[in-house]
C-alpha positions in Angstrom: 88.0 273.7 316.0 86.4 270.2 316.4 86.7 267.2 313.8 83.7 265.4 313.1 84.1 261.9 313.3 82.7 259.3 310.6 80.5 257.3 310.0 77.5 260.1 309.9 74.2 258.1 310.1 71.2 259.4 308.4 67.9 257.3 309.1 65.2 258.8 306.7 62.1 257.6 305.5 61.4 257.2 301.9 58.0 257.4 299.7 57.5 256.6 295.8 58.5 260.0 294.6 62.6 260.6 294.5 64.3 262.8 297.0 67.7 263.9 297.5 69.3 262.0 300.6 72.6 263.3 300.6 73.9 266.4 299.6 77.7 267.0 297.8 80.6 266.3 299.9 83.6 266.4 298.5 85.2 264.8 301.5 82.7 261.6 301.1 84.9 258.5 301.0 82.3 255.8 301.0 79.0 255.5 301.4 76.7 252.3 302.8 73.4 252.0 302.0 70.6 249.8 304.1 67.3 248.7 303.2 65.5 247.8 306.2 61.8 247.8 305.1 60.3 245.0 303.1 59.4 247.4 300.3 62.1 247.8 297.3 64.3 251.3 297.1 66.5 252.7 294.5 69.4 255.2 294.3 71.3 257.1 291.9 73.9 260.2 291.9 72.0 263.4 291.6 73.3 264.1 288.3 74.4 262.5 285.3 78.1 262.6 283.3 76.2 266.0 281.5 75.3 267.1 284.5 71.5 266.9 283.9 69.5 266.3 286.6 68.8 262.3 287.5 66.0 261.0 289.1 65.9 257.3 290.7 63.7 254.9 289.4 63.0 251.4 290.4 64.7 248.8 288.1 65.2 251.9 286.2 68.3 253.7 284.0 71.0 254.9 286.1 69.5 253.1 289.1 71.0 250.7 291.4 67.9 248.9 292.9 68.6 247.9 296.7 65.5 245.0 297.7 64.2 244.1 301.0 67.3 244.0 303.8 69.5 245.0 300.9 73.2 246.4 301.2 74.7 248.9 299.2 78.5 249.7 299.8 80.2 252.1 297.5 83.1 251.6 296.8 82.9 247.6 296.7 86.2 246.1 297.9 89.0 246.3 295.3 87.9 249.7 293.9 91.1 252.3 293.8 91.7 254.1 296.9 91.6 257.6 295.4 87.5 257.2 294.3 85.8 260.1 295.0 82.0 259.7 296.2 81.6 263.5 296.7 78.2 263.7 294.3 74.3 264.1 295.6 72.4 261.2 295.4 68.9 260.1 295.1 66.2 257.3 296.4 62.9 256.1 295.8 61.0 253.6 297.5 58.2 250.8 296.2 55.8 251.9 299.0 55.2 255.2 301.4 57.3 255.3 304.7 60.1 252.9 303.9 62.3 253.2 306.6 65.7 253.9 305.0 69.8 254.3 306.6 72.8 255.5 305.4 76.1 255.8 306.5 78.7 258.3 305.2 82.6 258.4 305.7 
């Protein structure tokens, strides 16, 4: 049986509506997240503390807005070691076909 080696790379391309772009992973360690369009994007987990379902907004609640050549690395440097990142998450995008890249360990 084969290991898979990290980082996965997923290169999607977002519209203004908010889509899942990773699924649960319980063996997610970090996670980067690369906005290489000139349009603004915005993530969240999938789900909220009650587990109700979260949807990404723009400069919204619960949002972490990433702008134009923007980096998102979770966990920023000095977090504990044992975070776990294992949750869904959402994006939205500003504009239709906003090219969009993650990378998952």
């Amino acid at each position: 049986m084969g290991t898979l080696l990290t980082p996965l790379g997923y290169a999607i391309t977002l519209g203004t509506g908010s889509v899942q772009v990773l699924p649960v992973n319980p063996s997610r360690k970090a996670i980067i997240f690369f906005n290489a369009s000139t349009n603004t994007v915005a993530v969240c987990p999938a789900l909220t503390a009650g587990g109700q379902a979260l949807v990404a907004v723009i400069n919204g609640a619960g949002s972490i807005t990433i702008v134009s050549q923007g980096l998102l690395t979770i966990p920023q440097q000095g977090w504990p070691d044992n975070v776990g990142i294992g949750a869904a998450f959402n994006a939205i995008a500003s504009g239709a076909s906003t090219p969009f890249s993650i990378w998952e360990f």
